[in-house]
C-alpha positions as CSV (number, residue, x, y, z in Angstrom):
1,X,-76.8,158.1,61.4
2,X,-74.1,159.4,63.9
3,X,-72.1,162.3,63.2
4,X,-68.7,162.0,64.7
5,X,-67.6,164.7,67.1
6,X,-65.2,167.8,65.0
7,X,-62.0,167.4,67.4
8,X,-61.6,170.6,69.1
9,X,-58.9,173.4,67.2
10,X,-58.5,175.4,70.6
11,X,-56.5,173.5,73.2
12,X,-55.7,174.5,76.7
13,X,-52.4,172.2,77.2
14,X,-49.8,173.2,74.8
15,X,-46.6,170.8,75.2
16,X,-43.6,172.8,76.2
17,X,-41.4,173.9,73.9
18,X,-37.8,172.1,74.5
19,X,-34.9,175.0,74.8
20,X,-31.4,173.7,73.9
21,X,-28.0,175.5,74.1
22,X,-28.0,176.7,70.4
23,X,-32.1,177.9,71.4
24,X,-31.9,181.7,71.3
25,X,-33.7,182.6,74.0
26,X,-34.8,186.3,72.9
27,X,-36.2,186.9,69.4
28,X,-33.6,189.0,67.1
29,X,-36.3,192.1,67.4
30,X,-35.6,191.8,71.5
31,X,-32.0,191.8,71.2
32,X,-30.5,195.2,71.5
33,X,-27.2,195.9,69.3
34,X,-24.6,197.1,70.6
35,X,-24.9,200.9,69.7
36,X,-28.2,200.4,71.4
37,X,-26.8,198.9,74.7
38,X,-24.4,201.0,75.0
39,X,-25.4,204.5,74.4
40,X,-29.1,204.5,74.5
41,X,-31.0,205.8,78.0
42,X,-34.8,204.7,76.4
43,X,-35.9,201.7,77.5
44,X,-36.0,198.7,79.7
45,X,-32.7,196.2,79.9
46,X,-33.1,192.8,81.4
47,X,-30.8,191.0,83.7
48,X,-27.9,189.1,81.3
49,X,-27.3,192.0,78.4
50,X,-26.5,194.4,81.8
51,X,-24.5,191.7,83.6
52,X,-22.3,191.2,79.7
53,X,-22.4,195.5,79.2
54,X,-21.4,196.1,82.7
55,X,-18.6,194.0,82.5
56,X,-17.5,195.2,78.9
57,X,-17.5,198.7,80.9
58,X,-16.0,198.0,84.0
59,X,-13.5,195.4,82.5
60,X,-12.2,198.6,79.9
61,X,-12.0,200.8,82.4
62,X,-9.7,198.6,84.1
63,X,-7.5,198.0,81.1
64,X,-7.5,201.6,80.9
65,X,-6.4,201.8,84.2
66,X,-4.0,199.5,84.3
67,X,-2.8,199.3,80.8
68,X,-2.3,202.9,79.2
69,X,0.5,204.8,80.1
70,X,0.5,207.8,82.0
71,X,1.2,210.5,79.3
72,X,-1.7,208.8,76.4
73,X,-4.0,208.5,79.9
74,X,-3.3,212.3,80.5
75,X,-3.7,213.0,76.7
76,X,-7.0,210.7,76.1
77,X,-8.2,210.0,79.5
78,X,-10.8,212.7,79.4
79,X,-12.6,211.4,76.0
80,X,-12.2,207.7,76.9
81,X,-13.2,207.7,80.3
82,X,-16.3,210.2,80.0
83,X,-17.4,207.7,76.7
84,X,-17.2,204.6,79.0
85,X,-19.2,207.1,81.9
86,X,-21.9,207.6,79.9
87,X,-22.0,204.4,78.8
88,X,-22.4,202.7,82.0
89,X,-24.9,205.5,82.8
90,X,-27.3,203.9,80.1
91,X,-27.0,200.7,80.7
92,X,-27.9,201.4,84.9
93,X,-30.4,203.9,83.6
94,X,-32.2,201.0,81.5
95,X,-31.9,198.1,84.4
96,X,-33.4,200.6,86.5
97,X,-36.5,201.3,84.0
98,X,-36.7,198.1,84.0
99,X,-37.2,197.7,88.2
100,X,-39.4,200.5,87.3
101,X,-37.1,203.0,88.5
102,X,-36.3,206.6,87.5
103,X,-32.8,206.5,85.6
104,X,-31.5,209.6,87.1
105,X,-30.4,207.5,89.9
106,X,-27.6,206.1,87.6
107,X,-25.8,209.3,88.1
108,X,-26.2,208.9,91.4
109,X,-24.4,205.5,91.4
110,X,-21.2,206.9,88.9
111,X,-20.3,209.4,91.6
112,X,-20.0,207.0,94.2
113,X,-18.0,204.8,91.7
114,X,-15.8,207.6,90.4
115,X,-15.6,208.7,94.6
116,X,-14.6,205.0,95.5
117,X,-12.3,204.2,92.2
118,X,-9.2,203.0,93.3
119,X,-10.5,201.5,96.5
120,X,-8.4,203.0,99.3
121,X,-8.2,202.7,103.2
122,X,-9.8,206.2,103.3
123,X,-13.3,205.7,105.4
124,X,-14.9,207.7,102.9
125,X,-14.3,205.0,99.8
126,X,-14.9,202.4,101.6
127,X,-18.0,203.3,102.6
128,X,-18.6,204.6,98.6
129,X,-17.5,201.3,97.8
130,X,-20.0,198.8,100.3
131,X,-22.9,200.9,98.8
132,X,-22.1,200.3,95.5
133,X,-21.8,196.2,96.1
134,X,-25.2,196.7,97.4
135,X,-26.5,198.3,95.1
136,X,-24.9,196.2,92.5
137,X,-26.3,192.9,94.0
138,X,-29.6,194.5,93.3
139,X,-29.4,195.4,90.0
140,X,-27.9,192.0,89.3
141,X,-30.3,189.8,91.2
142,X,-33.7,191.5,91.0
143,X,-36.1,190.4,88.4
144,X,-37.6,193.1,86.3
145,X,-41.0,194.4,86.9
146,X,-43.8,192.2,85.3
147,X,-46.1,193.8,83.0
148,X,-45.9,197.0,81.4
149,X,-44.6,200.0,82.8
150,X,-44.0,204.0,82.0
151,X,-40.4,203.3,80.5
152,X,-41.8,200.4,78.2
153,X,-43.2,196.8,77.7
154,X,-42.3,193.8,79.8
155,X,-38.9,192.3,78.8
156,X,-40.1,188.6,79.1
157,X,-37.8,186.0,77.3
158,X,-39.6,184.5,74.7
159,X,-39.1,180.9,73.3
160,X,-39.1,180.2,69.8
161,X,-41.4,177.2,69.4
């Protein structure tokens, strides 16, 4: 008498799981809140939630800019602009944990904004101004660093299956 073969429980080809629109690509445990993304320096940050804080940053600071008044921007300016400073500090800081970077160099970056905010003819802003674009295309277009690394674990987008 023949015993039939037990199929095999481990399998090397696993069928790809299908990722729709309404697919959250990150777990809810990956996703930072917005307390998190805003005001916490820890960590690693991967490309998309720095592209949406950055532009929640830079977009109120040009409402501020261009929407307050001149006597509440002299009363509050101090408080609101230094909250939206440090804010953008932590979210740089993180990207560049993430490229495996120290994040001191975000304070690096916000004194060359703040030098080249509002963009003038002055030599001086401009050039402020073209290092910052470069600088920004970097931290928008480089991946993060695979694997581990000092400032955490790989951000890696996980499917749910």
């Amino acid at each position: 008498m023949r015993l039939a073969a037990k199929p095999s429980t481990s399998c090397s080809f696993r069928r790809p799981a299908i990722v729709s629109p309404t697919t959250p690509l990150l777990r809810p445990e990956q996703r930072p809140d917005s307390l998190e993304l805003f005001f916490s320096s820890s960590g690693r940050l991967s490309r998309a939630p720095f592209l949406a804080g950055m532009g929640c940053v830079l977009g109120a600071v040009w409402l501020y800019d261009r929407w307050v008044g001149a006597g509440v921007r002299l009363a509050t300016g101090w408080v609101v602009l230094a909250v939206l400073l440090f804010s953008g500090c932590c979210l740089v800081s993180r990207r560049l944990h993430d490229l495996g970077r120290a994040g001191w160099w975000a304070g690096l970056l916000w004194v060359l904004f703040l030098a080249a905010w509002p963009l003038s003819v002055l030599p001086a802003r401009q050039l402020c101004a073209a290092v910052l674009a470069m600088c920004a295309v970097v931290l928008c277009t480089m991946p993060g660093r695979a694997g581990p690394n000092r400032f955490g674990p790989a951000l890696k987008a996980k499917v749910h299956t």
